[in-house]
N, C-alpha and C positions, 0 to 999 in steps of 0.2 A: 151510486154516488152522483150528485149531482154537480154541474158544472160549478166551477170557481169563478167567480163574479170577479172582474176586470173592469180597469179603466180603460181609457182612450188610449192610454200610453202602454198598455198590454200588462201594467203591474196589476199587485192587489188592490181591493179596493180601500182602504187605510191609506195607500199613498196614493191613490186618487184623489183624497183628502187634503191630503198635507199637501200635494204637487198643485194641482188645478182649483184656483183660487173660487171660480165659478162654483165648483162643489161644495164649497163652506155652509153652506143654505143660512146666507147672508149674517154669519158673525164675522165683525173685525176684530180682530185681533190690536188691542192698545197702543198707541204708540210708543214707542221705547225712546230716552233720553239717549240725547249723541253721545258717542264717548267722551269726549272734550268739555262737557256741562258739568258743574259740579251737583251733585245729586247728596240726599240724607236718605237711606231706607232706616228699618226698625223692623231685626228678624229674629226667631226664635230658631238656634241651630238644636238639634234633637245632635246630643254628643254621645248618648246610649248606645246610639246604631252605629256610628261612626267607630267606638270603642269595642266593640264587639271579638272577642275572640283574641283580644291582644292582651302580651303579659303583664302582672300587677306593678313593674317596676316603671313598665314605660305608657301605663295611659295618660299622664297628664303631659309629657313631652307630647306626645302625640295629639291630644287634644287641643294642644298650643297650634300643631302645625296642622289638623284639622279646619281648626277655625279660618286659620289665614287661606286655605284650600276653598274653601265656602267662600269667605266673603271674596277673594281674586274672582271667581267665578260669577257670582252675582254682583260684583260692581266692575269688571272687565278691566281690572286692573293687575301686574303684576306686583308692585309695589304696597302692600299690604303693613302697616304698623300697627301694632297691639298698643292700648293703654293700659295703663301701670292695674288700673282696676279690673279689667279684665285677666290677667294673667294671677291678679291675687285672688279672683273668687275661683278659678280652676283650682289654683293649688289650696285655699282652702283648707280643705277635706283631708289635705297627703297627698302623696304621689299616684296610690293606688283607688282609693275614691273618688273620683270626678264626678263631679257633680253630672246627672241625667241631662240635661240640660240648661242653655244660658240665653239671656234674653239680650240683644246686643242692637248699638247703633252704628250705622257705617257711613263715614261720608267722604265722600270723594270730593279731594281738592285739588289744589292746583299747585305743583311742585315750585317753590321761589327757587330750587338752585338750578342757575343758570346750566353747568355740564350734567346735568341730572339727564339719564336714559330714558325716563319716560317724563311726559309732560302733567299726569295726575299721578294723584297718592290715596290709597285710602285710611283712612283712621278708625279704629276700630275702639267703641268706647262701651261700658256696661252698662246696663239697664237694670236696676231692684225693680223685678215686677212684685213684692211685697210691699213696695209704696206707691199712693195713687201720684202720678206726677201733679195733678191741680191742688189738691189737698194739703198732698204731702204726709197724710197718716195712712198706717200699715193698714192695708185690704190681705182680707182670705180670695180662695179661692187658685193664686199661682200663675200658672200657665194656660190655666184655660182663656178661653173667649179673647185670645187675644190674635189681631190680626198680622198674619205676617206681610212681610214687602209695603206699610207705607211709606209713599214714594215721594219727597218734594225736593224742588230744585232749589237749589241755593242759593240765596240772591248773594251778589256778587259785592265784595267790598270795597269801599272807595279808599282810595289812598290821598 
């Protein structure tokens, strides 16, 4: 056997990686928006995998409470609201059919009530990837080629 290859720090070399920035062999890594910025992504949650192995009665509760698990997670919010169009193309199908997948946009704003616990909200709105959004007529093709996480900052509203 041959010896196991160490960092400085006496771990593996994977978290010599991830610990010792010098190691990176000069990628940065993106800047991430502050929590307090209002942000729009546009992501494709795969609800297939998520659903997996759960009973016919409660995939599409679950899928409801999936999705808000995803998007809390990628927009670092705990205050997650569904729109009305998302929750009607899950059900859809029935309770027991959920749809494979949902193409979805999330954006994070900025809570107006005053004794509100958190300072953002995210809003979680549907996406028909069978319509081009410029055009406006139905495209084949689906779910492919489509990018997940883009990312723009909000510009901010005047009152």
């Amino acid at each position: 056997q041959y010896p196991r290859q160490t960092s400085r720090c006496g771990k593996s070399l994977l978290c010599a990686v991830l610990l010792h920035p010098t190691l990176t062999m000069g990628k940065t890594r993106p800047a991430s928006t502050p929590v307090d910025t209002p942000v729009v992504k546009e992501a494709t949650i795969n609800l297939h995998k998520r659903l997996h192995g759960i009973g016919f009665k409660k995939r599409a509760p679950r899928a409801v409470r999936e999705i808000k698990k995803f998007v809390g997670k990628e927009m670092k919010t705990t205050d997650v609201r569904l729109d009305t169009s998302v929750n009607k193309y899950v059900w859809h199908k029935g309770i027991r059919n959920v749809p494979t997948r949902i193409r979805v946009l999330m954006e994070r704003k900025r809570n107006e009530d005053e004794d509100a616990k958190e300072t953002m909200y995210t809003l979680v709105k549907y996406v028909d990837v069978a319509v081009d959004p410029n055009t406006g007529k139905k495209v084949k093709g689906g779910f492919k080629n489509l990018q997940t996480g883009k990312t723009t900052v909000a510009a901010e509203e005047e009152e």
